[in-house]
SEZATI-335261 format. One record per residue (C-alpha): residue in three letters; z negated, y, x. Coordinates in steps of 0.001 Angstrom, whole numbers, plus 500000, padded with zeros to 6 digits. Layout:
# residues N
ALAZYX;...
END
This chain:
# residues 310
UNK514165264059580646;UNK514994267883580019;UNK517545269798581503;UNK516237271585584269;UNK515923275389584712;UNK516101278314586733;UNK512681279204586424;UNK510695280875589017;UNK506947280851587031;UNK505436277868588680;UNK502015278055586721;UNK500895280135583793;UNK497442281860583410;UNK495820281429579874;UNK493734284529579054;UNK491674282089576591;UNK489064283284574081;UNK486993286015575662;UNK487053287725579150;UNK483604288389578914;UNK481744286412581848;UNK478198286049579242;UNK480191285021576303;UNK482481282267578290;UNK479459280551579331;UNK478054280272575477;UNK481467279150574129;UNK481400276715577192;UNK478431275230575441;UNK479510275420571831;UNK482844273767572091;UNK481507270978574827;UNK478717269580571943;UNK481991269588569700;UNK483708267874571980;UNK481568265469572614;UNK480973265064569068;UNK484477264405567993;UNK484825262033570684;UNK481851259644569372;UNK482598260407565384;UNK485790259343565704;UNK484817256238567779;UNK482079255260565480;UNK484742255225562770;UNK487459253541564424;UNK484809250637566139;UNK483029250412562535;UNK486851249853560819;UNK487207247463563725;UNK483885245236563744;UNK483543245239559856;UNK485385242799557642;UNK485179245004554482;UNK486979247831556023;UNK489747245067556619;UNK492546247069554180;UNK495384249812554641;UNK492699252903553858;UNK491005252095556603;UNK493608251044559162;UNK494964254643558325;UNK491571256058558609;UNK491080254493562086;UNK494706255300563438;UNK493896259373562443;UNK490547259290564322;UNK492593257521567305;UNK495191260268566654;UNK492545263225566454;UNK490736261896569785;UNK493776262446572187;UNK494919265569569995;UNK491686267517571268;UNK491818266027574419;UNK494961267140575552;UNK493095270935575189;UNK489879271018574940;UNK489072269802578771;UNK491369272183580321;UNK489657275000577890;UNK486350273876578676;UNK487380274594582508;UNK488696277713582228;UNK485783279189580596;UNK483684278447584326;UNK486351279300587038;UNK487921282626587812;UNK491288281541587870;UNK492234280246584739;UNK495724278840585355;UNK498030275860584090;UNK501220274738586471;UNK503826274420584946;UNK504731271142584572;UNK500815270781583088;UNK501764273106580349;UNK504684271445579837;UNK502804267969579545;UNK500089269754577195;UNK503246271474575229;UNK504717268071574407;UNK501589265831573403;UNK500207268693571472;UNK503470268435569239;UNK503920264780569353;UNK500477264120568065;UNK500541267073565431;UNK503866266130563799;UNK502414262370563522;UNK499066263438561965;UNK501870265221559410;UNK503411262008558553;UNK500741259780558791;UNK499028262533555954;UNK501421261796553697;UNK501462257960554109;UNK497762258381553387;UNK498591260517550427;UNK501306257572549389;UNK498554254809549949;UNK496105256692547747;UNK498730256743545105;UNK499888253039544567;UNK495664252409545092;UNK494946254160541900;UNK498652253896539765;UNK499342250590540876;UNK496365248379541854;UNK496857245398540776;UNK500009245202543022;UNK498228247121545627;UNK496691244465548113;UNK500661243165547717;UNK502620246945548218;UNK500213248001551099;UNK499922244793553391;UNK499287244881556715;UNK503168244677558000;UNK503727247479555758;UNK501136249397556858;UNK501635248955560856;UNK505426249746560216;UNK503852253307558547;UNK501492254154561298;UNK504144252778564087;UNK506661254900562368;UNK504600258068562208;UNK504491257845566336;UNK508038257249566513;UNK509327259938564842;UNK507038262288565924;UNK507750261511569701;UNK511660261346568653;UNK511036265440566855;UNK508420266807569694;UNK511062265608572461;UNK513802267861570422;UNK511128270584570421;UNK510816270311573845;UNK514516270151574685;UNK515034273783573172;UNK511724275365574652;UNK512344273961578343;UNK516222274737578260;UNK515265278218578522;UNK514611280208581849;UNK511031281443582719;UNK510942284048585495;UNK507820286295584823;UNK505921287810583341;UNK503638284567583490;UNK500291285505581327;UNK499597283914577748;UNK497099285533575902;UNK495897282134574265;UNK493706279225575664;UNK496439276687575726;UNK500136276631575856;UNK501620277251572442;UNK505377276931571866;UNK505327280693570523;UNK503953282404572605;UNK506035280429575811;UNK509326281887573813;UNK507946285346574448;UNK507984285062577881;UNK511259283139578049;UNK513876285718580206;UNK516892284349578407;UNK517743284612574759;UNK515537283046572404;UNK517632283662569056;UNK518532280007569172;UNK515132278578569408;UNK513666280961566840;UNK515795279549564324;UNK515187275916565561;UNK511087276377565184;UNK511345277926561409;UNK513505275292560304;UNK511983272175562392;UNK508227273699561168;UNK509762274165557627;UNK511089270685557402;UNK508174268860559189;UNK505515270762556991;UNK507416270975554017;UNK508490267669553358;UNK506026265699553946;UNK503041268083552168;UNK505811267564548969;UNK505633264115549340;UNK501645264519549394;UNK501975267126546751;UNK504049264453544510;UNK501424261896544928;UNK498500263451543655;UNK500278264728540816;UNK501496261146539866;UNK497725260703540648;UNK496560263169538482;UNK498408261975535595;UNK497502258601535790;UNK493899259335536014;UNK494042261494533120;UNK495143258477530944;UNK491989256517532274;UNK489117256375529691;UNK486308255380531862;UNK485508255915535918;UNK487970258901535973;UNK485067260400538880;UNK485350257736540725;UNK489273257099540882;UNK489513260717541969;UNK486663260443544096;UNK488947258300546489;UNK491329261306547177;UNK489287264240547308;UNK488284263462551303;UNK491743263278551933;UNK492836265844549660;UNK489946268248551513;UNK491888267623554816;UNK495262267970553931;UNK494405271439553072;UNK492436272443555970;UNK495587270885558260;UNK498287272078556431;UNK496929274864555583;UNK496404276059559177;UNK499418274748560625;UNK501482276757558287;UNK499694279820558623;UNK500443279566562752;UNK504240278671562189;UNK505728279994558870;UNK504465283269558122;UNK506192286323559188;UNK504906287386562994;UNK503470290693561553;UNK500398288611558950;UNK498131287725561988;UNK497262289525565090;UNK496458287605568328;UNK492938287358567951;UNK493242285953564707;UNK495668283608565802;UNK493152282319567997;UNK491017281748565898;UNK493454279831563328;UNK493883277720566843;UNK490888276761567197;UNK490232275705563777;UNK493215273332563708;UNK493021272157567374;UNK489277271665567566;UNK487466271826564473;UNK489835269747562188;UNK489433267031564615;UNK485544266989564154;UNK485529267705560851;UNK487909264869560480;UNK485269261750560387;UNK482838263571559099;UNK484520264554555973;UNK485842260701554959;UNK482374259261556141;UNK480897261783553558;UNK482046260926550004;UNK482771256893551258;UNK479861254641550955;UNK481385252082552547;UNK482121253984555898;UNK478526254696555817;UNK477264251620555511;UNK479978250053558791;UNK478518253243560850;UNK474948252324560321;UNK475680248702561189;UNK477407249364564233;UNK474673251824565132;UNK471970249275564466;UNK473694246467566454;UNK474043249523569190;UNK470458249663569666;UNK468717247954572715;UNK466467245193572060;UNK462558246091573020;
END
C-alpha cells in the first residue's frame, strides 16, 4: 500500500500527558467517564435519528453520520491513551502508529467536508425552503456523506504516502499521547523539506476551502435572514449549534497545523490535542441536542422505551 522503508524503529514510545505516576491514574479516570460518555451520546443520537420518523430528513442523517464519525475518531486514541496512563511501558509498534496515523486523518478530513455539507444544508433550509425537501433528498444527501468518506480516505492515503516514504532510524520517543504526523517528521532521518511543504499546503487546502464554503453559507444566511420580518431567532437558531462547532473544530485544527512552529510550545500543543481529539467529540451531541427540541424529545423516547418493564 506504501512504499516500504529502511526503517529500523520498530515501535515508538509516547511520553503522553504527564509522567507523574499520581496524576496518570486521575487523568485515567477523567478521560475514561469521557469516553464512555461520548460513546453513549453519540449512540443515543444516532439510534434516536434512527428509531424516530420525525428525524427522517437530511439534518439529521448528517447529524447521525458526524456522531458515527466522532465515535471511531476517539476510538482510534483514546483506548490506547487510556492504557498507557496504567503500564510502564508506554509504547506503539510501528505498524500500530501507522494504523492510528491513517484513521486519525481519514476521519478528520471527512468531519471537514461533511462540516461544510452541513453548513450547505443549513443554507438552502433557510434561503430556499420551499425547494428544500426537493434540493436535499435522500440520494443527494447519501452521495454527500458517501463522498465526504471518499475523499477523505483518497487525501489521508496521500498523507500517508509522503509521511511513510521517509526513513525512521531513531531516535524513537514522541513527546505526545498519540502519533501525530508532526511530530513523526521530526524524527524522520531523511529530509523532510518535501513533506513540510506537502502538510502546509494539503492542511491549507483541506481547512481552507471547505471553512470558505461554510463561511459563504452563513453569510448568504445572514443576509437572507436579515430580510425576514418575523421568526428571525428562530431561523438563526437552526445554525448556531452548528456554527458553535465549526469553530471549536476548525478552530483547533488550524491552530495545530497552520501556525508558525514557534506560537505553541509542546505542552500546549497537548492540550490543543486533546481538545480536538477528545473533547470535540463529546461535546459534539451534546451541543446539537441542546438548542434542538426535537433531538430532545427522540432521546427521551428512546430512553423511555430503554427502560425495563417492572
Amino acid at each position: 500500500m506504501y512504499p516500504t522503508n529502511s526503517s529500523t524503529v520498530t515501535e515508538f514510545i509516547l511520553i503522553g500527558l504527564s509522567t507523574d505516576p499520581s496524576i496518570q491514574v486521575l487523568l485515567f479516570h477523567i478521560f475514561l467517564i469521557i469516553y464512555a460518555f461520548t460513546l453513549v451520546a453519540n449512540l443515543c443520537l444516532i439510534l434516536s435519528v434512527r428509531t424516530d420518523s420525525r428525524l427522517h430528513n437530511s439534518m439529521y442523517y448528517f447529524l447521525s453520520s458526524l456522531s458515527f464519525l466522532d465515535i471511531f475518531y476517539t476510538t482510534i486514541i483514546v483506548p490506547k491513551m487510556l492504557v498507557n496512563f496504567l503500564v510502564l511501558e508506554k509504547t506503539i509498534s510501528f505498524m500500530g502508529c501507522a494504523l492510528q496515523v491513517y484513521f486519525y486523518l481519514w476521519l478528520g478530513e471527512t468531519e471537514c467536508i461533511l462540516l461544510a455539507f452541513m453548513a450547505y444544508d443549513r443554507f438552502v433550509a433557510i434561503c430556499d425552503p420551499l425547494r428544500y425537501n426537493a434540493i436535499m433528498n435522500s440520494i443527494v444527501c447519501v452521495w454527500m456523506i458517501g463522498s465526504s468518506w471518499v475523499a477523505g480516505c483518497i487525501i489521508s492515503s496521500m498523507d500517508m504516502y509522503f509521511t511513510y516514504r521517509l526513513t525512521y532510524c531513531g531516535p524513537n520517543i514522541i513527546n505526545h499521547f498519540f502519533c501525530e504526523v508532526p511530530l513523526l517528521l521530526q524524527l524522520s532521518c531523511t529530509d523532510i523539506y518535501i513533506n513540510n511543504i506537502v502538510k502546509l499546503v494539503g492542511s491549507t487546502v483541506l481547512l481552507c476551502v471547505p471553512l470558505s464554503l461554510i463561511m459563504i453559507s452563513y453569510f448568504r444566511i445572514f443576509v437572507s435572514i436579515v430580510r425576514i420580518h418575523s421568526g428571525r431567532y428562530k431561523a438563526f437558531s437552526t445554525c448556531i449549534s452548528h456554527l458553535v462547532v465549526v469553530t471549536i473544530f476548525y478552530g483547533t485544527a488550524m491552530f495545530m497545523y497552520i501556525r508558525p512552529k514557534s506560537v505553541a510550545t509542546e505542552d500546549t500543543d497537548k492540550m490543543v490535542a486533546v481538545f480536538y481529539t477528545v473533547i470535540t467529540p463529546m461535546l459534539n451531541p451534546v451541543i446539537y441536542s441542546l438548542r434542538n427540541k426535537d433531538v430532545q424529545r427522540a432521546v427521551g423516547r428512546l430512553v423511555r422505551s430503554c427502560k425495563l418493564p417492572r
